[in-house]
C-alpha positions as CSV (number, residue, x, y, z in Angstrom):
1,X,-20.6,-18.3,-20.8
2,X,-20.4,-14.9,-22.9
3,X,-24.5,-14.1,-21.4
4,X,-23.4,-15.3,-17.2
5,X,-19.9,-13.1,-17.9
6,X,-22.1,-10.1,-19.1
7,X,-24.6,-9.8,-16.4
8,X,-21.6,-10.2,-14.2
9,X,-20.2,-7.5,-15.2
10,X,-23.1,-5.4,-15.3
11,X,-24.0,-6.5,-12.3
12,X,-20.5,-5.5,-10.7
13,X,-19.4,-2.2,-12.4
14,X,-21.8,0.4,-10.3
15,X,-20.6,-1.2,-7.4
16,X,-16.6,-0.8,-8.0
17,X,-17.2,2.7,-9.3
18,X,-18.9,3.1,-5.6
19,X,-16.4,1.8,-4.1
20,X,-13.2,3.9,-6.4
21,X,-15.0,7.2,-6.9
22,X,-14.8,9.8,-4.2
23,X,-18.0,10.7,-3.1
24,X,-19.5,12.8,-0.2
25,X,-19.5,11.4,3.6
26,X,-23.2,10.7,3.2
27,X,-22.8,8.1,0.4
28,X,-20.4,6.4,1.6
29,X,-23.3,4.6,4.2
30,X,-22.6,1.2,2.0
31,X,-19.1,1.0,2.8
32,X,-20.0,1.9,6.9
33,X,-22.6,-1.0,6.6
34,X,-22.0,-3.8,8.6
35,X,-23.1,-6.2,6.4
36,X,-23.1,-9.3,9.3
37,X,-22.1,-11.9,9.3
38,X,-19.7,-12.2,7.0
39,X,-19.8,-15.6,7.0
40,X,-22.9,-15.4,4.6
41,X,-22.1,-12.0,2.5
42,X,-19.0,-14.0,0.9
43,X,-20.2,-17.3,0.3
44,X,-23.2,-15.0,-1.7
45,X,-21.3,-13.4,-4.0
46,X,-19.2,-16.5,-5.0
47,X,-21.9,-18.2,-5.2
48,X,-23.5,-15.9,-7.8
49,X,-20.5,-15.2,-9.7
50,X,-20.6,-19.3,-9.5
51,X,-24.4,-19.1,-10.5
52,X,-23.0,-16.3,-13.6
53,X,-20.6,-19.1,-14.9
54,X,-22.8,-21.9,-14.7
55,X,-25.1,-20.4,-16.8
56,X,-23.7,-21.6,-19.9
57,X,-24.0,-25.0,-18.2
58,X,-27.7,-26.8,-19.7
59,X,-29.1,-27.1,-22.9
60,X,-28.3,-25.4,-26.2
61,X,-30.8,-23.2,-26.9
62,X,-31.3,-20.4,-29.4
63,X,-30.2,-17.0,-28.1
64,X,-32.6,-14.1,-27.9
65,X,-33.3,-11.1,-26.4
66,X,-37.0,-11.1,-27.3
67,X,-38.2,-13.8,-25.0
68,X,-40.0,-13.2,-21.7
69,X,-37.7,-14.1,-19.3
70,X,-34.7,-12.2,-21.1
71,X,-36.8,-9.2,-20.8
72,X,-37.6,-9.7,-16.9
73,X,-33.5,-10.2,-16.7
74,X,-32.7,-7.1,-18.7
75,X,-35.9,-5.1,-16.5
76,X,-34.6,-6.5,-13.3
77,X,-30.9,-5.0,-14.5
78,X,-32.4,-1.5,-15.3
79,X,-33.9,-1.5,-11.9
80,X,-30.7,-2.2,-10.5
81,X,-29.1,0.5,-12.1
82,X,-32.4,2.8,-11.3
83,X,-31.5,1.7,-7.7
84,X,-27.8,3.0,-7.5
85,X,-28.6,6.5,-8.7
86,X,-31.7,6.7,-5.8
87,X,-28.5,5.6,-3.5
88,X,-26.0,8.3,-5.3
89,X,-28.8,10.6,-4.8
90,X,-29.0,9.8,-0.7
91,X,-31.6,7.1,-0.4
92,X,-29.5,4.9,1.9
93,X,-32.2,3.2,4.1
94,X,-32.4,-0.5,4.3
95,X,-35.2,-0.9,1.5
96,X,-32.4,0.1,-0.9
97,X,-29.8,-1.5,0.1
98,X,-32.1,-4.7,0.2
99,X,-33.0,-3.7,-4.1
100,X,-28.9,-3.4,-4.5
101,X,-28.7,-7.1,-3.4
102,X,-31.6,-8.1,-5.2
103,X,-32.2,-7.3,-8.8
104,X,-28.8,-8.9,-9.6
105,X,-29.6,-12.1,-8.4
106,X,-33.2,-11.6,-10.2
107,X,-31.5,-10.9,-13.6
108,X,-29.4,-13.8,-13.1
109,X,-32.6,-15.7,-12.2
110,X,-34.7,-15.3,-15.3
111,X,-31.5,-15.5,-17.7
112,X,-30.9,-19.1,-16.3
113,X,-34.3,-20.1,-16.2
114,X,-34.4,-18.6,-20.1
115,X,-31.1,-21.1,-20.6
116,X,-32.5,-23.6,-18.8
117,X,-29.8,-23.9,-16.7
118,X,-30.6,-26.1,-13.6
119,X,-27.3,-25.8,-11.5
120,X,-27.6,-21.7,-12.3
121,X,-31.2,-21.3,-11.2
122,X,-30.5,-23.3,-7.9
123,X,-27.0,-20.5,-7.2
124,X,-29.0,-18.0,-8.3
125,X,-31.5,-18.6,-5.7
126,X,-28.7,-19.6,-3.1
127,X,-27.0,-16.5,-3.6
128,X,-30.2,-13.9,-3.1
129,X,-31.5,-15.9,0.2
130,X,-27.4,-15.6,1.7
131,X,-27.0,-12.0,0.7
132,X,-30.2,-11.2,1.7
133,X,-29.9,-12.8,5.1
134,X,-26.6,-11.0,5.3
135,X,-28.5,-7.4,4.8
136,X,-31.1,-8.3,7.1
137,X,-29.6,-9.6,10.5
């Protein structure tokens, strides 16, 4: 629970400083997007704060850092933080925005296939196709 809760909250504090810190016109695009329809943006996210909770859900298994998948979770979470200061710096297009939807689900990815954590992998997945559908139509 302590590793799904972590990555959750990584995963959501650049986007709630987005959304409480004033910032110019011109990066504010995410907040103008339409992200439609809305029927599949909200199922997406509780389904990967689901998928974030779950993880704890499958065999116990020694905790580490140092194995391979671990690493791609914690490189997939760096590149989502590289990704928000591209945005901060005015790199709104859709390629973006697509990355900001992606490498959370990613990191969640590889830390439930680390934990072995069926019902998590499966949400995981869930939760990047429906957010990902939602950016692109």
């Amino acid at each position: 629970m302590k590793l799904g809760l972590v990555l959750l909250i990584l995963s959501a504090c650049p986007a709630i400083c987005y959304v409480l810190l004033p910032l110019s016109a011109s990066d504010r695009s995410l907040l103008a997007l339409d992200l439609q329809p809305g029927y599949l943006t909200v199922p997406g996210i509780v389904i990967f704060m689901l998928s974030a909770f779950m993880l704890s859900k499958g065999p116990e298994r020694e905790f580490s850092w140092r194995t391979k998948f671990m690493s791609l979770s914690f490189i997939a979470m760096t590149c989502y933080y590289i990704v928000w200061v591209f945005f901060a710096m005015g790199r709104t297009g859709l390629p973006t925005v697509i990355q900001i939807f992606l490498y959370p689900a990613l990191s969640l990815l590889f830390a439930a296939i680390d934990r072995r954590s069926i019902f998590s992998i499966v949400f995981s997945v869930l939760s990047a196709v429906l957010l990902l559908t939602s950016v692109m139509i």
